[in-house]
PAKOLNU-104460 format. One record per residue (C-alpha): x, y, z. Coordinates in pm, 1 decimal, always signed. Layout:
N
REC/X/Y/Z
...
***
This chain:
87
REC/+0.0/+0.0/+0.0
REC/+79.4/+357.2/-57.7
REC/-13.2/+652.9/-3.7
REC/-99.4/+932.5/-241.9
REC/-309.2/+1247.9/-301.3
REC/-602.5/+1282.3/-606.7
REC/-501.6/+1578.5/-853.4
REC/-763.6/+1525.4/-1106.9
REC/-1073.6/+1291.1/-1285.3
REC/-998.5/+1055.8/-1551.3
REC/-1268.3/+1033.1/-1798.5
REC/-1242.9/+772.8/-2080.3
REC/-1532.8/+759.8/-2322.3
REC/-1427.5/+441.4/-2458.6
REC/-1290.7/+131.1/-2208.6
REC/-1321.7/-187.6/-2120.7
REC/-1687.8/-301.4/-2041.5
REC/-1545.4/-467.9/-1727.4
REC/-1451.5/-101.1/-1606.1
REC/-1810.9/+64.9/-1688.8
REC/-1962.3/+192.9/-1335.8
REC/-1601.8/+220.7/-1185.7
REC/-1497.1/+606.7/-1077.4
REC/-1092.3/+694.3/-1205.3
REC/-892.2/+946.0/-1078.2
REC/-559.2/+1030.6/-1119.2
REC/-332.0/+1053.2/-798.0
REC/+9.3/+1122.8/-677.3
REC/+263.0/+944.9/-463.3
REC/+370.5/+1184.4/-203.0
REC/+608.0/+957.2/+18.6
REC/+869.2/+698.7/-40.9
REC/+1116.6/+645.7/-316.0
REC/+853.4/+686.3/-567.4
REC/+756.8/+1029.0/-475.5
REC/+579.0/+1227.2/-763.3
REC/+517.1/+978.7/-956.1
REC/+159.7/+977.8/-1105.0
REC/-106.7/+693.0/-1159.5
REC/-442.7/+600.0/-1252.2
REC/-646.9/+459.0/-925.2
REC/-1009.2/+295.8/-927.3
REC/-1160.8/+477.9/-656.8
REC/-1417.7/+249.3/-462.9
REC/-1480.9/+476.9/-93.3
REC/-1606.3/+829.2/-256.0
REC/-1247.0/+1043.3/-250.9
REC/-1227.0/+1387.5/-409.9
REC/-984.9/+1577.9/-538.5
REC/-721.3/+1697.4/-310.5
REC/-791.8/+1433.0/-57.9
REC/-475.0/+1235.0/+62.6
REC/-589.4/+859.9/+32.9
REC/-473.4/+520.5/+66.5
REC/-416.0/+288.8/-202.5
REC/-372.1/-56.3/-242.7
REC/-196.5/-206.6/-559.8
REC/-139.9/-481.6/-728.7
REC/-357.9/-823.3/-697.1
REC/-503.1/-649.7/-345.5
REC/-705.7/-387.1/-552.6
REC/-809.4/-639.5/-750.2
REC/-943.1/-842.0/-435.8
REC/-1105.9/-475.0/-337.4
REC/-1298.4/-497.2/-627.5
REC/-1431.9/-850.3/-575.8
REC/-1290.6/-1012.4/-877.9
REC/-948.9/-1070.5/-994.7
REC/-1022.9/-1097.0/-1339.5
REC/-1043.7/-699.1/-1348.6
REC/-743.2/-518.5/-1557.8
REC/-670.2/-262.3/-1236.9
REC/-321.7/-200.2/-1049.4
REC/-456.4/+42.3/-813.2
REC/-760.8/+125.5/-610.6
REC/-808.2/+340.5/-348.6
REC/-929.6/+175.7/+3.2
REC/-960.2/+445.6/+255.0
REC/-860.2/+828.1/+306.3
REC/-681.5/+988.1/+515.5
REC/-875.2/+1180.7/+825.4
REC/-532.7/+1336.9/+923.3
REC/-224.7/+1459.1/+695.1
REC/+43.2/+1347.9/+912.1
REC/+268.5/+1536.5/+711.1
REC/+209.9/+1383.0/+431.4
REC/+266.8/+1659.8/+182.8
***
């Protein structure tokens, strides 16, 4: 897991029909070696933009989603109540 902040929506008009219903947002790593680096999440608990969140990657946000045949790497699981400096 990771933790990261949401910078923007990500629309796509056109996906796979596995994906249709499923909210994507774009967030941020702001800690650890990968610091900056941008990514596409699935966002499953309501986040907005600007809020620093959780995410889980990897086969666990597939298992967040209920079904490991799903083509996502990243979902987000909870957000943050409190920045402890994360920033």
């Amino acid at each position: 897991m990771l933790i990261g902040k949401l910078i923007n929506n990500v629309w796509a008009t056109k996906k796979a029909h596995a994906l249709d219903g499923f909210k994507f947002m774009l967030a941020e790593e702001i800690q650890g070696s990968n610091k900056g680096r941008r990514f596409i999440v699935v966002d499953i608990v309501g986040a907005g933009i600007g809020d620093v969140v959780i995410v889980c990657t990897g086969s666990g946000a597939r298992k967040m989603l209920c079904n490991d045949e799903l083509p996502v790497d990243a979902a987000v699981v909870g957000i943050v109540d409190e920045d402890c400096n994360f920033k």
